[in-house]
Structures are given as structure tokens and as C-alpha cells.
DOTORZA-470450 format. One record per residue (C-alpha): residue in one letter; y negated, x negated, z negated. Coordinates in steps of 0.1 Angstrom, whole numbers, padded with zeros to 4 digits, always signed. Each point is the difference from the previous one (the first is absolute). Example, Ala and Ser with C-alpha at 12.3 -4.5 7.8 and 13.67 -1.06 7.14 Angstrom:
2
A+0045-0123-0078S-0034-0014+0007
This chain:
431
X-1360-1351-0218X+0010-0004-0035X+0037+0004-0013X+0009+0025-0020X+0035+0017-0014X+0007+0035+0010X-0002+0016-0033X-0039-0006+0000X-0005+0011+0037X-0016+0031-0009X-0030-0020-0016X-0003-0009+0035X-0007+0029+0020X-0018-0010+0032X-0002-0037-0006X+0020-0025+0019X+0030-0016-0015X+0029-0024+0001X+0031+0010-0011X+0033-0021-0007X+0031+0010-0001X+0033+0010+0017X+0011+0024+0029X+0014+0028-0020X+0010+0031+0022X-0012+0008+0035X-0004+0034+0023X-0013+0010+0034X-0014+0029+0011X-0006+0001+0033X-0034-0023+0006X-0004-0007-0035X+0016-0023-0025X+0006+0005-0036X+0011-0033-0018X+0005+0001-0037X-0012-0035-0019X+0011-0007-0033X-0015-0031-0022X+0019+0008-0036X-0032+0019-0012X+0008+0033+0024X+0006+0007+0036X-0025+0008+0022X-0002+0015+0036X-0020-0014+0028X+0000+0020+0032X-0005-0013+0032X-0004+0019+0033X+0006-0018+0034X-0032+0019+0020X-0023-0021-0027X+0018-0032-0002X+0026-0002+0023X+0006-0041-0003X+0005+0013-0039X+0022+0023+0004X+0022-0019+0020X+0002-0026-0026X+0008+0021-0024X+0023+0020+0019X+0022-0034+0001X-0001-0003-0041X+0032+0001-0017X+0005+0013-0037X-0008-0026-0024X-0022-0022+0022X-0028-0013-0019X-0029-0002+0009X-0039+0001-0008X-0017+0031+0018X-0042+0007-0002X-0013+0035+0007X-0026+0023-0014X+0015+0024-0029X-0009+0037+0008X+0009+0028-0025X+0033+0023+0001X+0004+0027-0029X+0034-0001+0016X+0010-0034-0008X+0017-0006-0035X-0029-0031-0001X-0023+0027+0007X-0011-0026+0036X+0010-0015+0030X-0004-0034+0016X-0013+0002+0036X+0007-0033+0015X-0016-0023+0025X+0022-0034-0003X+0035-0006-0012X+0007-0036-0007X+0040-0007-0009X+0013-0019-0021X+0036+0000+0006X+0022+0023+0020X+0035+0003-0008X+0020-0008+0028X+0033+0026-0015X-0004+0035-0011X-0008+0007-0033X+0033+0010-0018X-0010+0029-0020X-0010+0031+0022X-0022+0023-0014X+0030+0025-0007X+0028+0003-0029X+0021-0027-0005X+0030-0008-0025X-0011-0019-0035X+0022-0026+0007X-0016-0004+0032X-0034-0003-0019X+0008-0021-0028X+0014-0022+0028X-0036-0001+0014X-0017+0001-0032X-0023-0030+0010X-0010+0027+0029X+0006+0032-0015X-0030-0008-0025X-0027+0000+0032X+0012+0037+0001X-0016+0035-0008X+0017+0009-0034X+0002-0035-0011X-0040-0013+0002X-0008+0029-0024X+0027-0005-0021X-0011-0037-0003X-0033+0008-0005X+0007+0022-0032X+0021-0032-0011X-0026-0017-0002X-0023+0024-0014X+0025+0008-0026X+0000-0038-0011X-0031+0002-0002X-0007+0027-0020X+0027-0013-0026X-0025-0032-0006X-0031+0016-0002X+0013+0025-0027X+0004-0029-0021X-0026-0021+0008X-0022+0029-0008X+0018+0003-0037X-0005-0042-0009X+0037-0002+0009X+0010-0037+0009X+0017-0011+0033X+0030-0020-0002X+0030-0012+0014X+0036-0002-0011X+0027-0023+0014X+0024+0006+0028X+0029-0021-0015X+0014+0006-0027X+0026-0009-0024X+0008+0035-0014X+0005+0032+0006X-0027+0031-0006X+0020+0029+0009X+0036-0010-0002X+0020-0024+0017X+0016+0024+0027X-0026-0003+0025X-0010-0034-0002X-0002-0024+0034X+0015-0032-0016X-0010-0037+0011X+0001-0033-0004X-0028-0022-0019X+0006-0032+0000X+0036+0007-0014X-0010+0023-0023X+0003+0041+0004X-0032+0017+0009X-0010+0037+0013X-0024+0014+0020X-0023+0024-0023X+0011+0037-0003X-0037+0005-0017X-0029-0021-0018X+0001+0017-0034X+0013-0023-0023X-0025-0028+0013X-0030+0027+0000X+0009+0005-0037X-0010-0034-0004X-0026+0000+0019X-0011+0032-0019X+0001-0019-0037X-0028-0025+0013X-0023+0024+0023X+0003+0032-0015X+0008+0023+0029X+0010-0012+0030X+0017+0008+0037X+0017-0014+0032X+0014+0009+0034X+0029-0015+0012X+0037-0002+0019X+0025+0012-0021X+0041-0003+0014X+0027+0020-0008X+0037-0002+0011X+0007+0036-0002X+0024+0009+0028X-0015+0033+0008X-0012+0019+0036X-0020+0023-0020X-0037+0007+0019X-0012-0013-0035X+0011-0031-0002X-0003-0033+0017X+0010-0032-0013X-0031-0020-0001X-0034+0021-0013X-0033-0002-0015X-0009+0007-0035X-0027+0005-0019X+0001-0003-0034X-0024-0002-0035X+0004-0009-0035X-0023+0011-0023X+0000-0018-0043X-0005+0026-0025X+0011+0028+0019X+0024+0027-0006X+0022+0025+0018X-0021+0029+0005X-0032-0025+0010X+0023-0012+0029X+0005+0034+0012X-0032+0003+0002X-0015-0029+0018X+0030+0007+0028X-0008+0035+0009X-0038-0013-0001X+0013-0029+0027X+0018+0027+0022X-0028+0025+0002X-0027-0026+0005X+0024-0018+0028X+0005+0037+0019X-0037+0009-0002X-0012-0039+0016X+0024+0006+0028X-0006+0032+0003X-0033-0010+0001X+0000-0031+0023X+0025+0007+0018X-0002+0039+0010X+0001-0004+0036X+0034-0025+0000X+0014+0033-0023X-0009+0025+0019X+0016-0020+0033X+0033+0001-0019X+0001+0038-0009X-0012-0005-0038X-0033+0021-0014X-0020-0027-0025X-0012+0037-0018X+0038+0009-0006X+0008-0035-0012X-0030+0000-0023X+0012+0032-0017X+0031-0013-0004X-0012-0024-0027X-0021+0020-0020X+0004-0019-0036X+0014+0006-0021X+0033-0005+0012X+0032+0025-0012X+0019-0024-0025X+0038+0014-0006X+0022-0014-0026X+0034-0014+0015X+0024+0027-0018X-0022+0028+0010X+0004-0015+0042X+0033-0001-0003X+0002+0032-0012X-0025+0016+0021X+0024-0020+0029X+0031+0016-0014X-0015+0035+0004X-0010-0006+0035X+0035-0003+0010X+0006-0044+0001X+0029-0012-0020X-0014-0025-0023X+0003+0000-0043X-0022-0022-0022X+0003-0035+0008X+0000+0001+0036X-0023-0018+0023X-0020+0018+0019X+0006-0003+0040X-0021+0011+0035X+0009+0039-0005X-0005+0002-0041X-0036-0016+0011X-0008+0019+0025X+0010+0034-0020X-0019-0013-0027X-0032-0005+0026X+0004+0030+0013X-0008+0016-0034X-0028-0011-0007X-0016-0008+0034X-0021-0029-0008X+0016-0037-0020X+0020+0010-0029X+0005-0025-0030X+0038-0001-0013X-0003-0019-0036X+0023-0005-0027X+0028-0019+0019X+0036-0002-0018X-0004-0038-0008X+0036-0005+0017X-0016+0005+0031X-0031-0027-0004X-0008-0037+0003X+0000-0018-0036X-0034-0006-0004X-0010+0040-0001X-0011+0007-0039X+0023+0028-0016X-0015+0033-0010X-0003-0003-0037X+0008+0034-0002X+0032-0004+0018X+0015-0033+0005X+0024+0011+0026X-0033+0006+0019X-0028-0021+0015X-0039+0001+0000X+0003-0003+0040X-0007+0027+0035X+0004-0003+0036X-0026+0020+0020X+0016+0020+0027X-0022+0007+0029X-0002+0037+0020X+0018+0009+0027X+0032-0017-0002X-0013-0032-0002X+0017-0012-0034X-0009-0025-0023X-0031-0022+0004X-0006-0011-0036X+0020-0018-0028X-0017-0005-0029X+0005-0003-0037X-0014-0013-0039X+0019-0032-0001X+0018-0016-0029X-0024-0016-0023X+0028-0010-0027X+0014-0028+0003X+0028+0011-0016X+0004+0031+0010X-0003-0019+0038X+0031-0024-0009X+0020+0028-0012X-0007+0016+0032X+0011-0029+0022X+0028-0007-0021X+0013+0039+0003X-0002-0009+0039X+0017-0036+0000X-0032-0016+0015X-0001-0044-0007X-0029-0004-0027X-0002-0032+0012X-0010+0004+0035X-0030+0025-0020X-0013-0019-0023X-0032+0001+0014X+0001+0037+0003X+0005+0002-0038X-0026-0025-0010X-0022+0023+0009X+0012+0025-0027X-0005-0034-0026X-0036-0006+0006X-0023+0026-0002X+0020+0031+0009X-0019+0032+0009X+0008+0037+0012X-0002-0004+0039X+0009+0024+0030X-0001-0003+0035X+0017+0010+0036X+0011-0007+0030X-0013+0021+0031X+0024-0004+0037X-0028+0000+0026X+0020+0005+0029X+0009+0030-0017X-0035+0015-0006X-0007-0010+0037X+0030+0020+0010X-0006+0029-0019X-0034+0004+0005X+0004-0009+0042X+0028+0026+0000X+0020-0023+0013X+0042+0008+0006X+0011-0038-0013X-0018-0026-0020X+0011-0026+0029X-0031+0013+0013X-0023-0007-0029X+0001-0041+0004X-0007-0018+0030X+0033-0015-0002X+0032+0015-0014X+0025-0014-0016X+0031+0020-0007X+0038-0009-0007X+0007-0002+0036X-0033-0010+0016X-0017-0037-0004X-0015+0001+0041X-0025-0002+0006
């Protein structure tokens, strides 16, 4: 019989198959058993009735959740069925049967309790799909680039200076010298981006914020590009290109994982018809003002000003024009006001916040010293950095994207500790 994974049992209708996997859930009614198998590609049901095959059914009886095992049968079709078949077994081989209860019922359960069990709260029912979509999101993110000639590269994890200020840095030692673990790739994809053109990466990214928010964790992924002779409103573009093409793949792909977490792939697809709303800073804040927050020009924006400002619109909102007092050194002022920059974070519906940061950088190397000089950064340690403004200096754009935050939003998911296998928040590092 030949092995196959759940998700392609309906291609088998009537045949004879293997199936591997692990106990998953398991029922009795009356004569008849009802054992749900799971193999990371879907679950699938196999019934077995005790008039047919009663040494079978007496096995199976005796199966604890979680057992793994290898079971043959003949697949027969189901409308019922989310996989659309069932698995009628004659021979259940096990692999291993745990000799404790599994410690997550199928019932609620505190997220402390969870996050405790994280290495077994991902074998669960919300947490395959939402893994799934991960992946698919990934994905996604490197095809749309491979499709446009982009270039794959890589940035370093340690580093010896800061990208996004030095108040949420994880300090170490390196061989007796000060090192950091990298809040972002950008300054090394800058490089990258004055020998290949355009380019991208995906990769950790550490921040020591001391927040609980169900936005942040302290180690993510991020997925950034640079792009040479680009400008502001060209980055804008390519993003909200990357974010419609990302919800309609998974959307695509993945329809069934969606649908098992509550979320319609027509609704999300609607949500990012392009072009994207694009809203000056000074007009949010003053459309925020009107809707009843306490905030005046200058302010940062926080999870309720985002979620107002979603709510607006209903779909991802651009915010641009940033007071330059409020962003990174490297962001290119707006040569029609200084005190602004050529920069926009991309805010995603339904409360999600921001998944996007993105600007024009600073092409002048003067203009890029002044900069770091107006905030106190060491030249020294960026020398490198500014060489690049010496030799060959073009326009150039580009963006950083936080996946576990387009997972989250577009799983519907409460907490972003759910959008990466494992979490790591100020007050978690087990498992």
C-alpha cells in the first residue's frame, strides 16, 4: 500500500493506503470507533466498527492520544469530512505509545499553561494551521522577489552598531569587545544593494523592548529589501504590491488552514485591493484628535491610534511623512520640509497595527553625518555605513516587513506568541 500525507487522501478514493502519523482525538459510539489521525498535512478519521473487525477494534480501543503509529486501510469518500474522506482501516502498526497522559486536553487552557507546553501545544488544532500559513507566508515573501530579479542575501547577526537606537539592544561580549545582536539587516542590505541592484533577506531580528503587548516579542523575523535608484513613492509601491500578492498566495494555498481558523481568504483578498489609502502624518493625527484620542503633532502612534486609524479605512493604510524626531538617522528628509522624512509604516486592518517600516534613505553623505551628529551617534563605529555615501552614491529605498505580524493578522490570531513556533517574550525563554 503506498504512503501518502492526508492532505492528498482525496486523490485516493477507493485505493488502499498507508498513512503515518499520530493518534490525535478519539470517540466511541457504541460498536464503532472514531479515531482522528493527524500527520502535519491534515487530520483524517478512520472508523472502525467491532462486528467487522473485532481484534481491530480492540486495539484500537487501547490507543492513547498521541500514539504514533502507521495505519493501512482503503479511503472511502465523506462530503462530511473537512478532507472531503475517510480512512477505513484493516491494520494499525504502533510506533510508540506514551506510557503518561498527554498534558493538553482538548479543552481551554490558560496561555501560560500553553506557552509552558509550547513544544506540545504546536501538535494542536489552532496551531498546525497557524504554522502552515507561516510557512506559506515565507514563502510567498521569496517568490515575489524572485519573480522581480530581486537577489537573495543575508545580513549578519552580530553586530557592532546599532540600527534603530541603542535602547533595545541585547549587549555581549566578543572577544572583549562590545557586540549586539541585530535589531534589523538594513544597513548591510544597503550594501549589498550598491553591488546587486535590488536585493532581499529573511532573518532573526532581537529587540530588548520590555513590553507584554500581543505585538511584540523579543526575538522575530524580518524581511526586508533594498532597492538602488529608488525613491519614496517607488517603495510604496513595491510594498503594498508584496502585501496583496502575499494575502492572495495564502489565500490561495492555504484556504482550507483559513477557513479552519475562522478567516474568509475572499474577505482577506478584498482587503488589499491596491492601491493602498496613503495619509500624511499631520492629517492622522488630526483625523485621531477628532475621533476623541489625546495625542498633538509629534506623538507616536500607539495600539488604539492604529487601530482607529484601521478601522477607517478597513483595508492597510500607509501613514508617510513622519516628523524626522521620531525616525532612525538614515531616513532621507523631505526636501519640502526638513523637519519631515521621505518614510511610512503600513498599518494593517483590523487592529493589527504596524507591519511595515519603510523609507528613501539618505543618499548625502553630508546631509547623513549631519544627521548622526544631530543624534550623538560614533562616526567611527560607521564608517563603513558612510563609505557607502563616498563611492557611488544613488537614490535608494527599501523596507522592512515583521512576518509574525502578517501571520498574526491574517490567522486572526489574539497574540503574536502564536505566530512563531517558539516565543520569546521578556519573561519567557522555555521552552
Amino acid at each position: 500500500m503506498p504512503a501518502i500525507t492526508i492532505n492528498h487522501a482525496r486523490e485516493h478514493i477507493g485505493e488502499q493506503v498507508t498513512i503515518q502519523g499520530w493518534l490525535y482525538n478519539k470517540r466511541s459510539s457504541g460498536k464503532i470507533l472514531f479515531l482522528q489521525v493527524r500527520d502535519g498535512t491534515g487530520v483524517i478519521q478512520a472508523v472502525i466498527s467491532a462486528v467487522d473487525t473485532s481484534a481491530l477494534f480492540d486495539q484500537a480501543e487501547g490507543l492513547t492520544r498521541e500514539t504514533s503509529l502507521v495505519m493501512r486501510g482503503t479511503v472511502r469518500a465523506d462530503d462530511r469530512a473537512p478532507t472531503g474522506c475517510e480512512l477505513q482501516p484493516t491494520s494499525i502498526d504502533v510506533i510508540h505509545s506514551p506510557d503518561v497522559p498527554f498534558p493538553i486536553d482538548l479543552k481551554e487552557h490558560t496561555p501560560g499553561f500553553l506557552m509552558d507546553q509550547r513544544h506540545l501545544w504546536i501538535r494542536t488544532g489552532r496551531q498546525v494551521p497557524i504554522l502552515r500559513i507561516r510557512d506559506a507566508v515565507f514563502r510567498a515573501f521569496r517568490q515575489f522577489f524572485h519573480d522581480r530579479g530581486f537577489i537573495a542575501t543575508e545580513a549578519p547577526i552580530l553586530t557592532g552598531t546599532s540600527v534603530e537606537g541603542t535602547t533595545t539592544l541585547f549587549e555581549l561580549d566578543y572577544f572583549g569587545d562590545k557586540a549586539y545582536l541585530s535589531q534589523s539587516g538594513q544597513l548591510y542590505l544597503e550594501a549589498t544593494a550598491m553591488a546587486l541592484g535590488n536585493v532581499y533577506w529573511i532573518g532573526p531580528a532581537f529587540r530588548a523592548e520590555k513590553s507584554k503587548t500581543r505585538k511584540h516579542i523579543t526575538e522575530f523575523w524580518i524581511a526586508e529589501a533594498e532597492m538602488a535608484f529608488c525613491d519614496h513613492a517607488a517603495n510604496l509601491e513595491i510594498q503594498e504590491q508584496l502585501v496583496s500578492y502575499i494575502v492572495d498566495f495564502v489565500a490561495g494555498e492555504r484556504k482550507q488552514e483559513l477557513q479552519q481558523l475562522g478567516r474568509d481568504p475572499a474577505a482577506l483578498r478584498a482587503q488589499v485591493k491596491l492601491p493602498f489609502p496613503r495619509i500624511d502624518y499631520a492629517d492622522a493625527v488630526d483625523r485621531l484628535s477628532k475621533a476623541g484620542h489625546d495625542i498633538t503633532f509629534g506623538d507616536d502612534f500607539g495600539a488604539p491610534h492604529e487601530a482607529t486609524l484601521a478601522e477607517m479605512f478597513g483595508r492597510p493604510v500607509f501613514v508617510e511623512r513622519f516628523p524626522s524626531a521620531m525616525k532612525p538617522f538614515y531616513m532621507k528628509r523631505d526636501p519640502k520640509d526638513e523637519a519631515r522624512v521621505l518614510g511610512a509604516d503600513l498599518i494593517a486592518p483590523e487592529g493589527y497595527g504596524e507591519i511595515i517600516g519603510g523609507s528613501q534613505r539618505e543618499d548625502s553623505y553630508a546631509a547623513l553625518v549631519a544627521h548622526m551628529e544631530e543624534q550623538k551617534l560614533p562616526l567611527d563605529a560607521y564608517q563603513w555605513y558612510l563609505d557607502l555615501r563616498r563611492f557611488g552614491s544613488v537614490p535608494h529605498a527599501g523596507f522592512g516587513m515583521g512576518m509574525e505580524r502578517v501571520v498574526t493578522w491574517l490567522c486572526g490570531a489574539a497574540h503574536i506568541r502564536e505566530a512563531i513556533p517558539f516565543a520569546r517574550q521578556i519573561n519567557r525563554l522555555y521552552p
